[in-house]
Backbone bond lengths (Angstrom), bond angles and torsions (degrees), N, CA, C in turn:
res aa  C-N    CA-C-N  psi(-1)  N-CA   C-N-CA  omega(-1)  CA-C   N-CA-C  phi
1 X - - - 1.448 - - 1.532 109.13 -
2 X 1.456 112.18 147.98 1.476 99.45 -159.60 1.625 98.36 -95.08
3 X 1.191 125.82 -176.87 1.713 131.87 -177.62 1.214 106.18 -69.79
4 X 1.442 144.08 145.78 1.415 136.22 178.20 1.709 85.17 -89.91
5 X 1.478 97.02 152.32 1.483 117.14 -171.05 1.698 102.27 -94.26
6 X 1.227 132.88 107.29 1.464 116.11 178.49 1.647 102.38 -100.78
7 X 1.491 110.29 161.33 1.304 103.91 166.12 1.765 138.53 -51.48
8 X 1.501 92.31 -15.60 1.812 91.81 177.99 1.549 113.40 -86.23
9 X 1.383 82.32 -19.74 2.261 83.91 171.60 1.246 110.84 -90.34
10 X 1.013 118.31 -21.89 2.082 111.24 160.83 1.013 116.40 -70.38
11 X 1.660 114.15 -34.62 1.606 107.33 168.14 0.920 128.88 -47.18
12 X 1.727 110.87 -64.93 1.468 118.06 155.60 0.816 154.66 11.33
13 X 1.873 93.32 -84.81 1.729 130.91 170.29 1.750 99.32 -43.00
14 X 1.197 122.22 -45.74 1.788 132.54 175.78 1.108 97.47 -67.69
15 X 1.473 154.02 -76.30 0.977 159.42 -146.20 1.429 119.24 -46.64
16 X 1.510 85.49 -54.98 1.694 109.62 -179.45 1.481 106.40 -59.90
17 X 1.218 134.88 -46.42 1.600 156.37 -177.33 1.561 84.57 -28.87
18 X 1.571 137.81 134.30 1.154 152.93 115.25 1.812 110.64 -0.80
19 X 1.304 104.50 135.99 1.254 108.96 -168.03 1.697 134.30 53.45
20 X 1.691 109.42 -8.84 1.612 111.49 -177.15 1.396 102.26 -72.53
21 X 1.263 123.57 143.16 1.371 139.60 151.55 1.478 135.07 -66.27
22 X 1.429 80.60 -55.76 1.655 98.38 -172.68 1.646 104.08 -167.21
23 X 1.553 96.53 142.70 1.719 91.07 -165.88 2.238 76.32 -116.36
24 X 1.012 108.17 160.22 1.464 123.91 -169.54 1.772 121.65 -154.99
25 X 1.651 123.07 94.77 1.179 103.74 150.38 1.580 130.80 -121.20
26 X 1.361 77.93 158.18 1.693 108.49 -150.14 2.005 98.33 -100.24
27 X 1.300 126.56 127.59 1.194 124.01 145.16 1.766 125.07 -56.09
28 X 1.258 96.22 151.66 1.857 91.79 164.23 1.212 124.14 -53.33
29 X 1.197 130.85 -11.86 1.235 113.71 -172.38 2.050 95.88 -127.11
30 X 1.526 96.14 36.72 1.230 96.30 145.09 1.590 115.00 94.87
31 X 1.724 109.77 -36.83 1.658 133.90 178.59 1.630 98.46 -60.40
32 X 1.286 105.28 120.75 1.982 110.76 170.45 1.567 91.38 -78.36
33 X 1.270 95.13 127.33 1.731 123.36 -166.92 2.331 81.13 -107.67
34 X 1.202 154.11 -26.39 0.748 139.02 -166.42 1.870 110.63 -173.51
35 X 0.990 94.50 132.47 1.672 84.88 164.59 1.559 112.47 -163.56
36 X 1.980 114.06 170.07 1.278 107.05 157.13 1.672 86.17 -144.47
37 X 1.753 95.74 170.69 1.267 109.29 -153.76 1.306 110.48 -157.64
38 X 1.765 140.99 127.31 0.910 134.58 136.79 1.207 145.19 -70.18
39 X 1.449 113.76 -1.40 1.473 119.04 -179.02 1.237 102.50 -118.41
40 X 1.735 119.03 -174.39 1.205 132.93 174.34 1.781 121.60 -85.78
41 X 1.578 104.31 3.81 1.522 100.09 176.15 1.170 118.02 -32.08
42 X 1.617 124.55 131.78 1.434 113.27 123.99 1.631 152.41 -27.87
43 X 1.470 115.86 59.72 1.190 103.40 -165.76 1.079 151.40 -97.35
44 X 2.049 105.39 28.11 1.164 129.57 155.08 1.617 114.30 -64.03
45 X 1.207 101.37 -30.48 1.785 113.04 -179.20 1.270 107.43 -90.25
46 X 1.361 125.51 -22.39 1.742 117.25 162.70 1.455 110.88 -80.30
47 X 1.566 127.29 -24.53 1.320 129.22 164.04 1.583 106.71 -34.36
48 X 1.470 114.06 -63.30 1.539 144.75 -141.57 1.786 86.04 -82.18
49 X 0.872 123.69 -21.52 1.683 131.04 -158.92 1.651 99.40 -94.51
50 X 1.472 96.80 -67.49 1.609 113.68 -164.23 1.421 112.46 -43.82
51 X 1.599 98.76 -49.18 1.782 122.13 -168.05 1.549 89.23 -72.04
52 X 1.196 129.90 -42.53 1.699 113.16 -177.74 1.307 115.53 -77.73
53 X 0.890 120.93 -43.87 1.961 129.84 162.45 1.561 123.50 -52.19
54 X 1.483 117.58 -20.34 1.553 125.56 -157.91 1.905 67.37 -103.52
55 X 1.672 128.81 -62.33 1.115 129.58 -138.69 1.637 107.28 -52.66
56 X 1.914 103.73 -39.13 1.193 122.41 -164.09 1.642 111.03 -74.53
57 X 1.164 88.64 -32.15 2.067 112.25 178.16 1.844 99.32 -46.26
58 X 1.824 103.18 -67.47 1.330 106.95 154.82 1.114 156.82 -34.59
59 X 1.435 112.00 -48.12 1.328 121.08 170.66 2.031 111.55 -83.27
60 X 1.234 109.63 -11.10 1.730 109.41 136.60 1.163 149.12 -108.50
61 X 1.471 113.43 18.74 1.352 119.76 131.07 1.607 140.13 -82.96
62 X 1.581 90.33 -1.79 1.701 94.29 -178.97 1.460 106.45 -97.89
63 X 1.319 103.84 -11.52 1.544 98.87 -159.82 1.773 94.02 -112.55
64 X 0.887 123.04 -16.02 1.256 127.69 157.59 1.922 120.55 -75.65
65 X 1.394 111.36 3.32 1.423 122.25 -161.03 1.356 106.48 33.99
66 X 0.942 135.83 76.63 1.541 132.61 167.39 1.399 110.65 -116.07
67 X 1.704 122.17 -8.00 1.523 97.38 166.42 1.960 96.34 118.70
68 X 0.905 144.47 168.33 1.465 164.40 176.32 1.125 86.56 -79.85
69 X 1.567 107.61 116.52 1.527 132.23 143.46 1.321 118.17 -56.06
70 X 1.576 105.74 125.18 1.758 103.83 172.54 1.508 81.57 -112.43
71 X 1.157 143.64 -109.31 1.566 146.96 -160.52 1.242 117.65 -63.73
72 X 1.260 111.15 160.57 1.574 112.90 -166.02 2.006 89.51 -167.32
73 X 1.300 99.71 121.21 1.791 104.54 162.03 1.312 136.25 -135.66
74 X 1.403 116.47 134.37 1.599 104.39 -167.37 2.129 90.79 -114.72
75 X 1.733 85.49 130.41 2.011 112.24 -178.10 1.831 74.30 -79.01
76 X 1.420 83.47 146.87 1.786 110.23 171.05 1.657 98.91 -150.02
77 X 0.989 112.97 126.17 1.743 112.50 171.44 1.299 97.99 -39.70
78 X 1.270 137.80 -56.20 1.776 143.55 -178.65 1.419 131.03 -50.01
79 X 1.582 95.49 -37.18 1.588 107.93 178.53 1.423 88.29 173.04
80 X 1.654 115.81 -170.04 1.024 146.80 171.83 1.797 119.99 -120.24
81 X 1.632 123.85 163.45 0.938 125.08 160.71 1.540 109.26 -134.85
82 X 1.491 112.33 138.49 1.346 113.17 -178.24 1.034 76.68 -121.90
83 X 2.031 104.77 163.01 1.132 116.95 -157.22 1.811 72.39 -165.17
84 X 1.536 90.11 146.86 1.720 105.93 -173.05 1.334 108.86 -125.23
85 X 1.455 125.16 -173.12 1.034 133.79 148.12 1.195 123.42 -97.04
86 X 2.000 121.29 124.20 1.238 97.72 -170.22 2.025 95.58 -132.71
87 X 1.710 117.04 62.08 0.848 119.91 -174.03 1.705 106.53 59.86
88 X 1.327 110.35 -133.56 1.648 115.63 -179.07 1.925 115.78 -37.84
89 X 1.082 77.83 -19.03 1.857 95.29 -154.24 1.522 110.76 -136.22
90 X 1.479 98.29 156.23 1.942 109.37 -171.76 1.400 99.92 -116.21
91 X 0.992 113.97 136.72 1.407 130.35 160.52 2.053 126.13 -113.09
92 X 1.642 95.70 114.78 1.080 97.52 -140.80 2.059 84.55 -113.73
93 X 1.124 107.61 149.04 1.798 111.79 -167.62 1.886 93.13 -125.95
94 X 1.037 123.12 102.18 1.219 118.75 162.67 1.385 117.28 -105.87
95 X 1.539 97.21 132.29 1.384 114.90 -163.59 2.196 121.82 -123.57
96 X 1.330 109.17 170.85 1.634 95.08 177.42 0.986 100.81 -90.47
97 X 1.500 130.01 -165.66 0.885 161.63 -102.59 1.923 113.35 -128.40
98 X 1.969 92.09 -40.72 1.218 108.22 151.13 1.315 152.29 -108.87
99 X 1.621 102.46 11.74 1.580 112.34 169.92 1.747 118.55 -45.73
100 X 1.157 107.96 157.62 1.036 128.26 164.73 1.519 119.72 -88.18
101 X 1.802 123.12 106.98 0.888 141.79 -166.29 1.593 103.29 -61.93
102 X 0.949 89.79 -61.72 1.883 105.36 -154.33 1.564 90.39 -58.93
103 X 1.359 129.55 -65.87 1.285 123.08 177.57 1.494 107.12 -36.06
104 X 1.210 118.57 -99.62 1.487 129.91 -177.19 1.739 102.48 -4.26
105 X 1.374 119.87 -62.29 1.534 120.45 -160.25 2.009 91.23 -74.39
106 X 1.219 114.36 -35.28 1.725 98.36 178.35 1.509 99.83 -59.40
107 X 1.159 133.68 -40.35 1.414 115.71 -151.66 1.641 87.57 -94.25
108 X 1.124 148.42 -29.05 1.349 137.08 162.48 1.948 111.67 -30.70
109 X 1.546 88.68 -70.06 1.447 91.11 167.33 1.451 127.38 -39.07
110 X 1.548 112.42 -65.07 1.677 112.56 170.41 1.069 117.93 -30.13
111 X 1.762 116.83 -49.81 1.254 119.46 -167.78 1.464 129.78 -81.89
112 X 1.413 97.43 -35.55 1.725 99.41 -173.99 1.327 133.78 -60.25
113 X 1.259 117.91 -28.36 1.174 108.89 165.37 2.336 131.55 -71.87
114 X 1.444 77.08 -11.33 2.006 85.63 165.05 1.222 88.05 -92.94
115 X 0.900 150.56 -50.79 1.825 144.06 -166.72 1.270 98.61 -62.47
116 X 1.344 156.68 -44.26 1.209 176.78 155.34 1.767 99.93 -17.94
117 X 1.164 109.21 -64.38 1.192 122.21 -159.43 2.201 97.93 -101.82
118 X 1.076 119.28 -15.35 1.203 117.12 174.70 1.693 114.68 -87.02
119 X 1.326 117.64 -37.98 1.805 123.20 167.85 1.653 121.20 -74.52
């Protein structure tokens, strides 16, 4: 029988990824429903961030008709944050400066749909 997948081992599974910081999900209305983290962020205040940044991501893809946003990323000279769709909830991966993008967003994919069904 295989391991049941919980949300803190998907976190993880991100966590562990080269260059991740901190993997973070956030409800819509902003409350971090889960997280793990190598740094000292605030991440009641990246909760409050993500959900307004993911919301706005949305409300220009609708109005642009382009279809339901699944990913969304903001470049920072420092790092980046991708931010997903995670049904009720966003799941947001903040990273330095030298992560590896393309990886990070495949394993988002792998993951989200068990994360989906585990929050």
């Amino acid at each position: 029988m295989a391991a049941k997948k919980t949300s803190t081992k998907l976190l993880n599974t991100l966590l562990d990824l080269e260059g991740v910081d901190a993997v973070t999900v956030v409800g819509r209305d902003g409350f971090v429903i889960e997280n793990a983290s190598n740094t000292d962020l605030d991440l009641d205040a990246v909760g409050a961030i993500v959900s307004t940044g993911f919301g706005a991501s949305e409300v220009m893809a609708e109005e642009m008709n382009i279809g339901k946003i699944t990913q969304t990323m903001v470049e920072c000279d420092l790092g980046k944050i991708i931010m997903a769709d995670c049904d009720e909830a966003i799941l947001a991966v903040i990273t330095d400066s030298a992560a590896v993008i393309g990886k990070i967003r495949h394993n988002i994919l792998k993951l989200i749909d068990d994360l989906k069904k585990t929050i």
